[in-house]
MIDOSE-1310 file (N, C-alpha, C; in nm, 2 decimals, decimal comma, always signed):
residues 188
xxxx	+0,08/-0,12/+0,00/+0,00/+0,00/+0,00/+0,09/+0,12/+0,00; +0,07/+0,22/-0,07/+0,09/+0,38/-0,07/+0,02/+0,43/-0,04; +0,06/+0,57/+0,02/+0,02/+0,71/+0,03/-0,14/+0,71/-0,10; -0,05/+0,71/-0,24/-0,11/+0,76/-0,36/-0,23/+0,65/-0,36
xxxx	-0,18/+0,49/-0,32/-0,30/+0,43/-0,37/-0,47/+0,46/-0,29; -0,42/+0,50/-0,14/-0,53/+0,51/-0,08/-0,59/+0,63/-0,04; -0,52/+0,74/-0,10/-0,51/+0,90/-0,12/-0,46/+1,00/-0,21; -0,56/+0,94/-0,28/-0,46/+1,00/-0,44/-0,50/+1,19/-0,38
xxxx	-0,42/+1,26/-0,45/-0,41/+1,42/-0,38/-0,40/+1,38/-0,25; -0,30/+1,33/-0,16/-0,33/+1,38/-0,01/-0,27/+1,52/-0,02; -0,31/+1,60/+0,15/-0,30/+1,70/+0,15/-0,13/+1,68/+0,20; -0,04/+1,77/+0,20/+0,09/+1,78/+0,19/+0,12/+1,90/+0,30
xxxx	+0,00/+1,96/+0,38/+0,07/+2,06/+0,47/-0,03/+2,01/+0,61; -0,05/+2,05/+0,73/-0,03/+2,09/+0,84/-0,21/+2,12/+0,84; -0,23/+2,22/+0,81/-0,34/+2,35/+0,75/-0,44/+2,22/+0,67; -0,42/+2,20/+0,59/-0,48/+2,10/+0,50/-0,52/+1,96/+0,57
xxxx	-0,46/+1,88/+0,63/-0,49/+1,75/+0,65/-0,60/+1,77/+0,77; -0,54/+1,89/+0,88/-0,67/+1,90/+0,99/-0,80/+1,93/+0,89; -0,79/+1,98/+0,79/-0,89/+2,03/+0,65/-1,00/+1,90/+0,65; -0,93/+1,81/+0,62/-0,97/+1,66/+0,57/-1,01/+1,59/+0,67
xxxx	-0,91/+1,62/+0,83/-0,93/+1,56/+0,90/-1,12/+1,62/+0,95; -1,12/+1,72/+1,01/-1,23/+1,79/+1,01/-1,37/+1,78/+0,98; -1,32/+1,76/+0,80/-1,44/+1,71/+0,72/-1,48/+1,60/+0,75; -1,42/+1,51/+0,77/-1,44/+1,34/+0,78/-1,52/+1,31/+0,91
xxxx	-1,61/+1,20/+0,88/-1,70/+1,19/+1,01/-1,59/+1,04/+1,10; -1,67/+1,09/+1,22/-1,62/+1,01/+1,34/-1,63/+0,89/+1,28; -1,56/+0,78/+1,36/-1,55/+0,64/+1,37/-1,59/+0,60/+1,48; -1,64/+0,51/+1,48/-1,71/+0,41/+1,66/-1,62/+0,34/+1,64
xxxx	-1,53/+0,29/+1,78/-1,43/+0,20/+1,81/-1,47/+0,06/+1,76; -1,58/-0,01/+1,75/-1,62/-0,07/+1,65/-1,57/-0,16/+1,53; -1,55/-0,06/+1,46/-1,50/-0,01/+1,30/-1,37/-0,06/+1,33; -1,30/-0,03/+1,43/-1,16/-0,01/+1,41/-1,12/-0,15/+1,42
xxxx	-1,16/-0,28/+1,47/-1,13/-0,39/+1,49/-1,08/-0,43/+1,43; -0,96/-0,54/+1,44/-0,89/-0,60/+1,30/-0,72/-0,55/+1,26; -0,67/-0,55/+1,18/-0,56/-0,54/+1,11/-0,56/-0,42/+1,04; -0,46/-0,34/+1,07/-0,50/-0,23/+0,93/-0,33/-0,19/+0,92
xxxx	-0,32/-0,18/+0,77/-0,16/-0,17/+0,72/-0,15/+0,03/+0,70; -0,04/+0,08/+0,74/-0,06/+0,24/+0,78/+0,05/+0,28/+0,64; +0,07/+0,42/+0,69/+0,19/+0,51/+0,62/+0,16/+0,67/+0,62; +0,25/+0,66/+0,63/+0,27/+0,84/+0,71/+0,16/+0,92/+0,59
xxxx	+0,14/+1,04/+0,63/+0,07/+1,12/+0,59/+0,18/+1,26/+0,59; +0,26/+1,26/+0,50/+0,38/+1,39/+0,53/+0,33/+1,54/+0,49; +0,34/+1,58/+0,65/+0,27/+1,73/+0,63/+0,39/+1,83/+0,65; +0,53/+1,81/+0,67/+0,62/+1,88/+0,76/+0,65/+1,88/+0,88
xxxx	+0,56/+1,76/+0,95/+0,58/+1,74/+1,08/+0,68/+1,71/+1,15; +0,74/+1,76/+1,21/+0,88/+1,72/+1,26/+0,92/+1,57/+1,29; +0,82/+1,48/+1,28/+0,82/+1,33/+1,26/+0,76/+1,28/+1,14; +0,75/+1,33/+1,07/+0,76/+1,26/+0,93/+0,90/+1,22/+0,93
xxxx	+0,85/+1,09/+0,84/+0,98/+0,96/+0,77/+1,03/+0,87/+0,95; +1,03/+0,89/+1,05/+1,04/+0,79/+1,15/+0,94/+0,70/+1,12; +0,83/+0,68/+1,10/+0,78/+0,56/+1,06/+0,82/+0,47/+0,95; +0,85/+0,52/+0,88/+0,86/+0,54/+0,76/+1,02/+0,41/+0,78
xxxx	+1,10/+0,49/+0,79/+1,25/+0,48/+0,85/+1,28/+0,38/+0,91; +1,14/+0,35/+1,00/+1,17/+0,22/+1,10/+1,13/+0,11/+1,05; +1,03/+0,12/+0,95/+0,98/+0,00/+0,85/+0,84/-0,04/+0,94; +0,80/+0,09/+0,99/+0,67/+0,01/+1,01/+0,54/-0,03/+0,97
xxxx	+0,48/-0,16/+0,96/+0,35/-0,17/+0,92/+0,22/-0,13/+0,91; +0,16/-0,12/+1,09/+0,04/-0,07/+1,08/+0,01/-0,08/+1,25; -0,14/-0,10/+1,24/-0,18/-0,17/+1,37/-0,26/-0,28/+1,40; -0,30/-0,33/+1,54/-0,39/-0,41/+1,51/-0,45/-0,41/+1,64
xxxx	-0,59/-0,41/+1,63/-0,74/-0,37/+1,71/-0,77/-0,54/+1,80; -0,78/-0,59/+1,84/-0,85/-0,70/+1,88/-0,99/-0,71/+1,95; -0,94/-0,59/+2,06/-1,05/-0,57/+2,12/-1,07/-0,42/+2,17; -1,17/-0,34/+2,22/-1,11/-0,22/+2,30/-1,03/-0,24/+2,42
xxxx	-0,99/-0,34/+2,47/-0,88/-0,38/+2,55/-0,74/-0,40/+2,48; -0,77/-0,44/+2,37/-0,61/-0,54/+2,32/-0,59/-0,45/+2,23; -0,47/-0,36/+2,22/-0,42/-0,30/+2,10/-0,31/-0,29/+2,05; -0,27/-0,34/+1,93/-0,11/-0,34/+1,93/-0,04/-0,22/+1,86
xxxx	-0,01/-0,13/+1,89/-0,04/-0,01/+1,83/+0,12/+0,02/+1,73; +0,21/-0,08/+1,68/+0,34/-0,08/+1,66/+0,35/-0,18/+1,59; +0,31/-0,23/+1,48/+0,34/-0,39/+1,38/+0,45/-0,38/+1,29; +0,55/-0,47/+1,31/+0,62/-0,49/+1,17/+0,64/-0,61/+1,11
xxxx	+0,69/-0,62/+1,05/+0,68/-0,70/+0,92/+0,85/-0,83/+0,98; +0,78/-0,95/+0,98/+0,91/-1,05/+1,03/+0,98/-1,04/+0,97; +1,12/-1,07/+0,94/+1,26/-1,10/+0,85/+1,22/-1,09/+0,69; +1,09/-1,27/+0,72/+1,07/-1,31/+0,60/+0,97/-1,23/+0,55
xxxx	+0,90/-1,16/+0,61/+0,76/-1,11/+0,56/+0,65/-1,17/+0,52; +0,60/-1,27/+0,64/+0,53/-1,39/+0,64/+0,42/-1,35/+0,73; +0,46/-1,28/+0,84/+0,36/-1,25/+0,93/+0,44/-1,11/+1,00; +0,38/-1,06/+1,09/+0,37/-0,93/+1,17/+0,40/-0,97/+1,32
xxxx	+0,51/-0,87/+1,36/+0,50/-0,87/+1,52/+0,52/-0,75/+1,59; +0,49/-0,71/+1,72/+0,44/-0,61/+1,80/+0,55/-0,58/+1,86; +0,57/-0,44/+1,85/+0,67/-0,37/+1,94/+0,62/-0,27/+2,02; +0,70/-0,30/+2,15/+0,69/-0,22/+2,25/+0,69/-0,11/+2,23
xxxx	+0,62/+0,03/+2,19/+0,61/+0,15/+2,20/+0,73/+0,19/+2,34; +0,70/+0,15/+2,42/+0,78/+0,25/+2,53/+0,91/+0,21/+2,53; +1,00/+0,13/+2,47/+1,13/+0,09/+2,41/+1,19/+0,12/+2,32; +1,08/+0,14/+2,28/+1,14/+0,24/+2,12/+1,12/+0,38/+2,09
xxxx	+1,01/+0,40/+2,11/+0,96/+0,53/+2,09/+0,94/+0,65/+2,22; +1,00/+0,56/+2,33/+1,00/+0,66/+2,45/+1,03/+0,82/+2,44; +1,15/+0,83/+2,39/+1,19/+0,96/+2,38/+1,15/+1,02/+2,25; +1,01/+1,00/+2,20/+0,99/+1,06/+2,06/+0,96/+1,24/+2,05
xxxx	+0,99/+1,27/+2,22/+0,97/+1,38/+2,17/+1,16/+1,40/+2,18; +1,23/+1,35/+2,18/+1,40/+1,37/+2,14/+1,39/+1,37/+2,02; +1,31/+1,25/+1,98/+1,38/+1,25/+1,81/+1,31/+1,31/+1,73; +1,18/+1,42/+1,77/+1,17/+1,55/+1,69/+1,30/+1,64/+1,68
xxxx	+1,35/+1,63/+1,74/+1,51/+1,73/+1,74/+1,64/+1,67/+1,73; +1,61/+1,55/+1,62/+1,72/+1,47/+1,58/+1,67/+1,41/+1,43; +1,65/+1,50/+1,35/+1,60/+1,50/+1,22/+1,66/+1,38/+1,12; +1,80/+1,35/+1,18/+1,88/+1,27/+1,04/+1,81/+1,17/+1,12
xxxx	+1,77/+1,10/+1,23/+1,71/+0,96/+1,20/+1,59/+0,90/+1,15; +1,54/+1,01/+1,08/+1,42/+0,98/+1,00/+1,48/+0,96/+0,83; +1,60/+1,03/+0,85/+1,62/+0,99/+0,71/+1,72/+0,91/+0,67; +1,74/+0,83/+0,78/+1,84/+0,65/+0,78/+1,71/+0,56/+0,78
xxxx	+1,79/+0,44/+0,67/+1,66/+0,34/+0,68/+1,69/+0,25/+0,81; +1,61/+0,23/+0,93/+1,66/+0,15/+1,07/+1,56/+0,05/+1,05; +1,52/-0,02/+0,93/+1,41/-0,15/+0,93/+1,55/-0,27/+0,99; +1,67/-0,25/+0,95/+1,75/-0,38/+0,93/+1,76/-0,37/+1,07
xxxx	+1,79/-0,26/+1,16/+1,79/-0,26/+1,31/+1,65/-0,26/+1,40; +1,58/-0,26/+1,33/+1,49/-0,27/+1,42/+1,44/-0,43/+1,41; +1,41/-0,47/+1,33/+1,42/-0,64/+1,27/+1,52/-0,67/+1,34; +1,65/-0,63/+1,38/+1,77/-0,72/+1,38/+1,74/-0,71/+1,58
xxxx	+1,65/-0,58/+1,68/+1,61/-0,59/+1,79/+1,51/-0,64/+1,80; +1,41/-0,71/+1,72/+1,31/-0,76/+1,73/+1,31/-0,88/+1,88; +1,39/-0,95/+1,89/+1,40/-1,02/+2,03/+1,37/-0,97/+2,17; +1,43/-0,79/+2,14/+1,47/-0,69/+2,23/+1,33/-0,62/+2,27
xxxx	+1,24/-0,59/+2,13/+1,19/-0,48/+2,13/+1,01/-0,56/+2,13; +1,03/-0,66/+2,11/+0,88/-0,77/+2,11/+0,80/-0,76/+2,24; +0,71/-0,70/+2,21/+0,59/-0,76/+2,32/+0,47/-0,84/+2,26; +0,41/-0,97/+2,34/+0,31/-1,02/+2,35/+0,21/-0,94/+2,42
xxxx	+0,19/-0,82/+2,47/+0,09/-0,79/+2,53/+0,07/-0,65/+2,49; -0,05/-0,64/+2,46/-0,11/-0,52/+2,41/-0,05/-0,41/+2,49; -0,06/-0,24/+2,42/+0,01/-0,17/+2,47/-0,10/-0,03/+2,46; -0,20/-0,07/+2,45/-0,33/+0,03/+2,41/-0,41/-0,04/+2,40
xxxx	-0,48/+0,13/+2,40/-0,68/+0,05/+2,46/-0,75/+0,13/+2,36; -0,91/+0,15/+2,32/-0,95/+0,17/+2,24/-1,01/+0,22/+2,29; -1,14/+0,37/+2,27/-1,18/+0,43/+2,32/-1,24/+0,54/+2,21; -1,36/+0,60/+2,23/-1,45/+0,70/+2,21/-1,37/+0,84/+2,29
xxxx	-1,35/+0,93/+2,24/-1,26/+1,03/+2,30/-1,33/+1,19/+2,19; -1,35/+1,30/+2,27/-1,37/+1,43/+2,17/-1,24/+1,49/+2,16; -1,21/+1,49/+2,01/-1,09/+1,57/+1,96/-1,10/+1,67/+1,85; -1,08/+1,78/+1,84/-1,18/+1,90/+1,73/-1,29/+1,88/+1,78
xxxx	-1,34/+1,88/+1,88/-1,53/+1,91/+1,88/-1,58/+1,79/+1,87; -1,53/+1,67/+1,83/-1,61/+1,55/+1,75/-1,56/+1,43/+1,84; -1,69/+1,34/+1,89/-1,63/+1,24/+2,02/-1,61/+1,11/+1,82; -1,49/+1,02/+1,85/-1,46/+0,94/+1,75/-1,37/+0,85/+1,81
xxxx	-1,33/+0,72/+1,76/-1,23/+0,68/+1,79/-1,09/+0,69/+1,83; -1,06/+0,66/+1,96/-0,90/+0,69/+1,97/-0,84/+0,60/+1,99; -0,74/+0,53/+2,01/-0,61/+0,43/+2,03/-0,51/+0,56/+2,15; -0,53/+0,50/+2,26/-0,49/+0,52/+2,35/-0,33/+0,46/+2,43
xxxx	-0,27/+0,52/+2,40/-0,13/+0,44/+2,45/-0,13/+0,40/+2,63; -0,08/+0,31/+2,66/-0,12/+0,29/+2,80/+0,04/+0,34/+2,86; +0,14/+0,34/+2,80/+0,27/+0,36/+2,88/+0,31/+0,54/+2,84; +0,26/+0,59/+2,68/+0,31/+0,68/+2,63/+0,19/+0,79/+2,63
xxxx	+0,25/+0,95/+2,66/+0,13/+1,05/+2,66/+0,10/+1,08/+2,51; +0,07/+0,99/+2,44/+0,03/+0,97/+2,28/-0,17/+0,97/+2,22; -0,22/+1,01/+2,19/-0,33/+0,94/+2,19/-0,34/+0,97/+1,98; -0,37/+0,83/+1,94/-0,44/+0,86/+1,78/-0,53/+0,84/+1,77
xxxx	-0,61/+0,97/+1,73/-0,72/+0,98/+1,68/-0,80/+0,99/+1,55; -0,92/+0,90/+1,52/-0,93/+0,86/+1,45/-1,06/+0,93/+1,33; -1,02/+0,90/+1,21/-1,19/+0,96/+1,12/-1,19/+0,90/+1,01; -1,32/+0,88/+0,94/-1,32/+0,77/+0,84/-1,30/+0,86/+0,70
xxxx	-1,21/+0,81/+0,63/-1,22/+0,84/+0,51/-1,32/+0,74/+0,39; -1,29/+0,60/+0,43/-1,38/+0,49/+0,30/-1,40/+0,40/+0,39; -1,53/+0,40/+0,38/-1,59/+0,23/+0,47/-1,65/+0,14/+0,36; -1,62/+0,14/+0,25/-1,64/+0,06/+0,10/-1,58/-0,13/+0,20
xxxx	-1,61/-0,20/+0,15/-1,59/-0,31/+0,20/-1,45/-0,39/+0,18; -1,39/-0,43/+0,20/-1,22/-0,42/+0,17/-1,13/-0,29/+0,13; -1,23/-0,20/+0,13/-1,16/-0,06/+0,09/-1,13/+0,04/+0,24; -1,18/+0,01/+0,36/-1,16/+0,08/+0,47/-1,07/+0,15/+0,48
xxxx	-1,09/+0,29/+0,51/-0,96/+0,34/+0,52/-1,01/+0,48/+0,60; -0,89/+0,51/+0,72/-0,91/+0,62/+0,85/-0,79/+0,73/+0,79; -0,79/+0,77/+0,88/-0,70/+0,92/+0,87/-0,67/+0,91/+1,00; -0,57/+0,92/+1,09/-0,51/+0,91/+1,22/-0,41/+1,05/+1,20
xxxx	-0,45/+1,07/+1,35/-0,43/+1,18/+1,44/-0,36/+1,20/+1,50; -0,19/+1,19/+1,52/-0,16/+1,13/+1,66/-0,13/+1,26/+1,72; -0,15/+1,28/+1,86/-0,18/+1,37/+1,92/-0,09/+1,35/+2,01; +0,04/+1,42/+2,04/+0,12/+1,38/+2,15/+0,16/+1,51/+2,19
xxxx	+0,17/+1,49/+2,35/+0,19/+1,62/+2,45/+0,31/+1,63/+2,40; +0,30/+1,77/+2,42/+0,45/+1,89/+2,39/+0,45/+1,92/+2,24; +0,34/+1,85/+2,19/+0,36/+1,89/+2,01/+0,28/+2,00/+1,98; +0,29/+2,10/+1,88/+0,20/+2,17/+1,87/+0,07/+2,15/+1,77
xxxx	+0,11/+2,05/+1,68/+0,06/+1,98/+1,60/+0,03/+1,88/+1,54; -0,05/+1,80/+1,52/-0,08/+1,64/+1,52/+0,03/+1,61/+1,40; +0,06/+1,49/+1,44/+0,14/+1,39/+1,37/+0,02/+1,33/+1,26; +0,01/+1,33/+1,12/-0,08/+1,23/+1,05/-0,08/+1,12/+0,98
xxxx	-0,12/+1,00/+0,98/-0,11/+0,89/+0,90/-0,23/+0,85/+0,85; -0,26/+0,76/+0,76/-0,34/+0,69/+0,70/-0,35/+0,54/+0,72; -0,46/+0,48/+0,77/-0,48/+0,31/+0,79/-0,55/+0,24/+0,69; -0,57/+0,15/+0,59/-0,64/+0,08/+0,57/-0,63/-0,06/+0,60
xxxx	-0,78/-0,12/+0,60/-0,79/-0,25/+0,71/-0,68/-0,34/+0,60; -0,60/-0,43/+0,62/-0,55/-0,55/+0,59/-0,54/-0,64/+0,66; -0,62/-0,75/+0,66/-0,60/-0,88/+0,73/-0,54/-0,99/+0,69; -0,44/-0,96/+0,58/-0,37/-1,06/+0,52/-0,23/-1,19/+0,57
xxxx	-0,22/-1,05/+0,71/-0,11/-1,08/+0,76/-0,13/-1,10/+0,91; -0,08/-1,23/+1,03/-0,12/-1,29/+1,15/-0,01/-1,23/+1,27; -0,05/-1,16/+1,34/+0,04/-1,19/+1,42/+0,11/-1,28/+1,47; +0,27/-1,29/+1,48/+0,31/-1,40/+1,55/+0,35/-1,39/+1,69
């Protein structure tokens, strides 16, 4: 999946995606159940390409208790496994102000920590939350002051596809990505 295939014109600034974000109606936690394969949404946000960079996949919903909010892709690319957000991403408000590690590819290191950085246990919860005025889906980090929030762009039937919000204290401005559901891939 790309950017282009599931957002042909996305919006490219800051101003614009809250635009889209805005327009788009809420999600019920619901919806969000399942598998969904992501990719940044690049507005100039000082974290654009860290996802990107790190080779990540997506997320995955199980329950509004079980969330895996960090998927990547095994060695072989056979199946998906879950990384600990607070391991990796702890100091992500550091690596807003360390720009060149978004633009090193760290899939081989992050794959090569995978022993290191693996959790079995969910690391978020799912939740109805108001963000812009509009109560919608959020993915709530349980270790990290992160929350993404969610709005539907396509509920077409294998076409599902959100717009994510990530909303992290000390930022001035949401972080954006794009999810569409993929269930192709199991966690292991």
């Amino acid at each position: 999946m790309t950017l282009a295939d599931v957002l042909p014109g996305a919006p490219t600034t800051t101003a614009d995606a809250l635009a889209l974000f805005d327009a788009s109606p809420a999600v019920d936690p619901e919806f969000m159940i399942g598998t969904w394969h992501g990719d940044e949404l690049p507005t100039g946000h000082p974290l654009d390409g860290m996802l990107e960079a790190s080779g990540w996949w997506g997320k995955q919903f199980v329950d509004g208790e079980t969330v895996h909010p960090l998927l990547f892709p095994t060695r072989d690319g056979a199946a998906l496994w879950a990384l600990n957000p607070m391991l990796a991403f702890g100091g992500l408000g550091v690596a807003t102000k360390l720009p060149a590690l978004k633009n090193r590819n760290l899939r081989g290191l992050v794959t090569a920590l995978d022993p290191v950085l693996r959790t079995r246990s969910a690391k978020a919860r799912l939740r109805t939350t108001r963000y812009r005025g509009v109560d919608t889906a959020t993915m709530i980090y349980d270790q990290l002051p992160i929350n993404d929030v969610f709005r539907l762009l396509d509920d077409t039937p294998g076409a599902e596809t959100v717009l994510g919000a990530m909303d992290l204290r000390g930022l001035r401005h949401p972080y954006f990505f794009v999810l569409r559901r993929d269930d192709s891939l199991r966690l292991r």
